[in-house]
N, C-alpha and C positions, 0 to 999 in steps of 0.2 A: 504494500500500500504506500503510494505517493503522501512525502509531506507536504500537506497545505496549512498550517499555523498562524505562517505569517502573511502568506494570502488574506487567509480568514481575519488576521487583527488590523491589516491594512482596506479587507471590505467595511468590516465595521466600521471603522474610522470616518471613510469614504461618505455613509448613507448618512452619519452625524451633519455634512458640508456640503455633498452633492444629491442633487434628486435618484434617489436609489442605486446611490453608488455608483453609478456610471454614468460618463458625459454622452453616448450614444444609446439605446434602447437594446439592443441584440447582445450589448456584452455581458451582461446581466447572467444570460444563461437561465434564463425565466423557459426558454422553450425547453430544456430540456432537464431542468431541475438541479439545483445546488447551486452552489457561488464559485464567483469566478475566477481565478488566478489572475496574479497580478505581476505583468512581464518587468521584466528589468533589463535582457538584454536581447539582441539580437543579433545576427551573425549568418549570412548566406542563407542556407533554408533551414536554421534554430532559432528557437527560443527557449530563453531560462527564464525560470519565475523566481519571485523573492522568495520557493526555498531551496532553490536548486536544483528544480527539477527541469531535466530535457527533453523537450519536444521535434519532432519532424513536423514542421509550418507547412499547413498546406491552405492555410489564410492569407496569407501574403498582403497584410494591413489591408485586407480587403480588396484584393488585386493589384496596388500599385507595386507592386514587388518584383517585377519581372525579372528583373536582374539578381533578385536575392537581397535579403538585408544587410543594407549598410556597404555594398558594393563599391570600392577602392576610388572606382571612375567617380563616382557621387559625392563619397565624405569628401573627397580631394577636391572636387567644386565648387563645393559649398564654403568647405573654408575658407580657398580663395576668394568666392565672392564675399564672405562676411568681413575680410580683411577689410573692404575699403567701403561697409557699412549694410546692415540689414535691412534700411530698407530709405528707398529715395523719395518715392512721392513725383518724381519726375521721369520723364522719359530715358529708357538707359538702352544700351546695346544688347542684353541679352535679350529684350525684348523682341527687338525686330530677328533677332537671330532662334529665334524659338517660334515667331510667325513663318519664318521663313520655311523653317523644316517642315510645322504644319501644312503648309501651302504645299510643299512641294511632294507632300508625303500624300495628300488626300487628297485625288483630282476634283471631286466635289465644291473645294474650299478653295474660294480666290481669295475671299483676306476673315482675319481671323480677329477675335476681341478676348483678352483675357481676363478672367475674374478669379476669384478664389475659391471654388469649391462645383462641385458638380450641380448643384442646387440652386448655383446663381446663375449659373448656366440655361439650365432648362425655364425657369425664371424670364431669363432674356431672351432666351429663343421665341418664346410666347410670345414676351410682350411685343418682339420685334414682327413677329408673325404677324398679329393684331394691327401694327401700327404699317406694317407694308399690304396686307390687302383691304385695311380698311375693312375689316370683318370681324367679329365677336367671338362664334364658338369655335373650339378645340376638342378633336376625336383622341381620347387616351384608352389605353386598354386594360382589360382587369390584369391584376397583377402585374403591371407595371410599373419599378417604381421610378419616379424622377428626381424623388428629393423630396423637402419638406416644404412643399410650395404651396401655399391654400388653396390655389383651384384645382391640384392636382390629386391632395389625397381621399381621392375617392376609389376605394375598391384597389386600392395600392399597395404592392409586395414590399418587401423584404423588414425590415422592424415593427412595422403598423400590422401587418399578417402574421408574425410572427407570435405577436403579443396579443394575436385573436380578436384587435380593433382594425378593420382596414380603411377605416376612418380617422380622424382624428379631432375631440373636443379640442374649442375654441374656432373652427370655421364656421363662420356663417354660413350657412345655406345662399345665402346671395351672390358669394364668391364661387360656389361651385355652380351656380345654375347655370353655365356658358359654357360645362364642360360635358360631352358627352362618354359614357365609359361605355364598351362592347366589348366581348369576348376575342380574344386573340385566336388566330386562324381561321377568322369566320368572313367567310366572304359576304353574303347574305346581308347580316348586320349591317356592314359597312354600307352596301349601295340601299339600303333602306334609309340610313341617316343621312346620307346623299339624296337620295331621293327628299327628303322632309326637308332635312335644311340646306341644300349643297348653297343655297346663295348667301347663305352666312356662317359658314364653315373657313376660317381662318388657314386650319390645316390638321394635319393629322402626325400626336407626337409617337411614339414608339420606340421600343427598345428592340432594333431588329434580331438581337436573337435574350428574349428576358430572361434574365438573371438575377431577377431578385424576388421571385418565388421558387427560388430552386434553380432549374436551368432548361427550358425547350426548346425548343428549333421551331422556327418558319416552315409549315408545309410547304413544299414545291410549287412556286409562283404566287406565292403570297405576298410575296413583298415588291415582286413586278406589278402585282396587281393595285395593288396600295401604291405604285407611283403611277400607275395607271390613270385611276381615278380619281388623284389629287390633279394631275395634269387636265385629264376632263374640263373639272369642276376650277379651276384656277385656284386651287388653294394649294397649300404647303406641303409638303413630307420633310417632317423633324426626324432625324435620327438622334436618340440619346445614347450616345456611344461611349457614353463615360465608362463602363465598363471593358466595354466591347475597343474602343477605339485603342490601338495601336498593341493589342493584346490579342487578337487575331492576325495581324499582321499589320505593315505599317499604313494600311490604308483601312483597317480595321474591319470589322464584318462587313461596312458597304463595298471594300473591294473581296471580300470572300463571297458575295453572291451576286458582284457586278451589279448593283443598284446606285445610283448617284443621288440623293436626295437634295431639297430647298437649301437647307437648314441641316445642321451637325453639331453636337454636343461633347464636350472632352472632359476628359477628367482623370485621375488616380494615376496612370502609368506617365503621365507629360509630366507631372510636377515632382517626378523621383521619390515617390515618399514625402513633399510636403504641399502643403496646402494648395490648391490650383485649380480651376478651372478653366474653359475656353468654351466658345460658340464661334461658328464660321459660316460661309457657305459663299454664294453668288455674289458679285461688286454689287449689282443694282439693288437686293435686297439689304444687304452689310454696309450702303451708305446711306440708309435710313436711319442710322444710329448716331445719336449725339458725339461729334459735331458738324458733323457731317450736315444730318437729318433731325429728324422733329422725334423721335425715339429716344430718350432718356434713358442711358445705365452708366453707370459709374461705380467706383472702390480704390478707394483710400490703399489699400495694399495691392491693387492691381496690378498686375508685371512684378511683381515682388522678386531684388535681384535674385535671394537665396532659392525660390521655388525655381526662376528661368531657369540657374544655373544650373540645378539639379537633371530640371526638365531636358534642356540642350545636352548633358551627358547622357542619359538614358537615351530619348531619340538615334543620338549619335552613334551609339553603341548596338542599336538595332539596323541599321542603315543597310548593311549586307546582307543579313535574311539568316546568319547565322543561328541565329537565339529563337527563333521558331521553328527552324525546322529541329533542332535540340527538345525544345519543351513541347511540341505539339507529336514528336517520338517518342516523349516520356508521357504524355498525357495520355496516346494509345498504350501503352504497357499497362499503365497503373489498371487504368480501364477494366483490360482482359487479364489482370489480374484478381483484381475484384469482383467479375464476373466468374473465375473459379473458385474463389472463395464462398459465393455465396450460395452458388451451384454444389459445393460439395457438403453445405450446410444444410443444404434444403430452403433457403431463405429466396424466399419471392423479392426481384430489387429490378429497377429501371434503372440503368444504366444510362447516363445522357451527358456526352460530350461533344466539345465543339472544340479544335485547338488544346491549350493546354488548360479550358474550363473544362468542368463535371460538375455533376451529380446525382447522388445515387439515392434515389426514392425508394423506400420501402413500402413497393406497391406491386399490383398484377399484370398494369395495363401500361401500354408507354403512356407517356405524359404531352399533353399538347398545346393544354392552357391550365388557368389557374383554378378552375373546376376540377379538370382530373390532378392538377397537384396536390391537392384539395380531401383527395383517397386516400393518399399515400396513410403510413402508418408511422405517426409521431412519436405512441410510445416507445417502439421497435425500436427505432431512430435516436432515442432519447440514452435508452442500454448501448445502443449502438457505439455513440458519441462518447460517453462515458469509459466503455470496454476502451473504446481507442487514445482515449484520454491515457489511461491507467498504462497503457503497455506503452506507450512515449510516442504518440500522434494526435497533434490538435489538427482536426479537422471545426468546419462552423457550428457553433452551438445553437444551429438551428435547419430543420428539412430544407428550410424557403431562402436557403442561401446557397451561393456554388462554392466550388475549391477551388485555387488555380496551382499552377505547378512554375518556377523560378526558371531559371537557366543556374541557378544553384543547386538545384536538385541533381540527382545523381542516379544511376542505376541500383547503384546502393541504397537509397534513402527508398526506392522504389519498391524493391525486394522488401526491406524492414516493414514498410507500411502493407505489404502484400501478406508476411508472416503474420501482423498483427490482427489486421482482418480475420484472415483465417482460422485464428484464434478465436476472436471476439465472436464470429459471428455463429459458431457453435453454440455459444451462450444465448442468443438473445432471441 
């Protein structure tokens, strides 16, 4: 048995100063029961907790980790840039040198705006949406999440699903009435809501492959279709690719299924591990934003040197294509690894990756929206979590979350976490 002591006297501590002990909702561990370890350090694909205990990371601060924790190229940039100050408030070089890569990385994106965080992103994508067609409503899908935006949490994955509110008290209902939510892969729905409202349909946001109820795929032409008849109808196709983007590859799942949308959202893997956001897309739409245009977004910490700098090394360091084809080989291993573990258990599991994402649902049927994530089996998942915990693998503390896998992972680490499985899933 793992010690957790000073885990434990540091959560206490915690819920005395912070809203239940945690500054995010999912770290909690409320989905899957008990309290949570508290990291101290990090190192390629580890973590130690404050009691010393070693894990194989296959969280990766929640994807931005591609490179691994704390990666040589990154501390080393970061320092440099803090040497000559954290942060300006003014226009700086790593700026245009971080648009640049964007630009060049995602044929989508002619010019690019950065914020801080994936949430001010989808935020401004909206508002820019709204304010370039002169239109109101916005097509979101169930279990998609975009962040903690008020018109958005409606019927929205990942912490709000988790925590069995997929709403969120304190939205007015006024703020959401502009937003329409439909069932992801559903064709039907969509040209129905087109049909009713297409003349006031601003645009259509999405997470073309969702990952924060777990993780499904796009049926086949669903996402052509969806630019389809955003194209029709003159409205928008938002991709939120904050997950997604530069973590399937450098043009992100819109170049893994050759879709070019309006509008693109960035986030977790650009800003290396710290704080970052971005939205881009078209010149004519992207000079509607202040100061350009009559679209207001602004932040005080915007371009922040320490996040460019981070961001321009990570970018840089994928530029060859090396690091994906690496983790999207170890993503298929872990997979069919998994798949014989739970095969030789007898355990029913959906196995669903894309790259060096997964997730592995404790269910019968594959997974296609948030409906059938929805089957899956939490408690299963809950022993699951736990088993993997104990034998030295932190996977997410919760069904409606994915894994990702580093370019610090290893064959080794891959084996270890295949052993553990195999173990665990006899038990549970």
């Amino acid at each position: 048995m793992r010690s957790s002591a000073e885990s434990q006297s540091l959560f206490e501590k915690a819920q005395q100063w912070i809203p239940g002990g945690v500054n995010s909702p999912v770290r909690a561990f409320h989905a899957v029961g008990g309290n949570p370890f508290f990291a101290v350090r990090v190192s390629g694909a580890t973590v130690w907790d404050a009691d010393g205990n070693e894990y194989i990371d296959y969280v990766g601060t929640w994807g931005p980790a591609i490179l691994g924790h704390a990666p040589r190229v990154v501390v080393e940039a970061v320092k440099k840039a803090a040497e000559h100050g954290t942060s300006f408030g003014i226009p700086n070089p790593l700026e245009v040198r971080m648009a640049e890569l964007v630009v060049n990385a995602v044929p989508s994106v002619e010019k690019v705006r950065m914020c801080n965080s994936g949430t001010e992103a989808t935020m401004s994508a909206i508002r820019l949406a709204r304010g370039f067609t002169k239109r109101n409503k916005i097509i979101k899908f169930e279990g998609c999440y975009h962040g903690h935006v008020d018109s958005l949490l409606v019927k929205a994955g990942s912490g709000a699903l988790t925590l069995g509110q997929p709403d969120s008290a304190g939205v007015p209902p006024e703020f959401t009435s502009q937003t329409i939510v439909l069932p992801f892969n559903d064709v039907e729905t969509v040209r129905g809501a087109f049909a009713e409202h297409g003349r006031d349909i601003a645009g259509i946001i999405l997470e073309p492959v969702p990952a924060n109820a777990g993780l499904y795929l796009p049926r086949d032409g669903y996402l052509e279709f969806l630019r389809e008849i955003t194209a029709e109808h003159e409205s928008l196709l938002i991709f939120d690719e904050v997950m997604t983007g530069f973590r399937l590859g450098l043009a992100g799942a819109q170049g893994r299924f050759g879709i070019a949308p309006d509008l693109s959202c960035f986030g977790k893997v650009i800003g290396g591990g710290l704080p970052v956001g971005a939205f881009g897309g078209r010149s004519e739409i992207m000079d509607c934003l202040a100061p350009a245009g009559p679209v207001y977004q602004a932040g005080t910490l915007s371009g922040n040197p320490l996040a460019m700098a981070a961001g321009v090394a990570v970018l840089e360091a994928l530029e060859d294509g090396s690091v994906y084809k690496k983790i999207d080989a170890l993503g298929q291993e872990l997979s069919d690894g998994l798949a014989k573990a739970a095969m030789a258990a007898g355990v029913a599991v959906q196995l669903q990756r894309i790259g060096s994402m997964s997730c592995c649902y404790f269910a019968d049927a594959p997974v296609y929206n948030m409906t059938d994530a929805m089957q899956s089996d939490r408690n299963r998942f809950g022993k699951y979590f736990h088993g993997m915990l104990e034998e030295g693998v932190y996977i997410a503390p919760s069904q409606f979350e994915a894994g990702f896998i580093s370019a610090a992972h290893d064959e080794g680490a891959i084996e270890e976490t295949v052993a553990a499985a195999t173990k665990v899933m006899k038990t549970i």
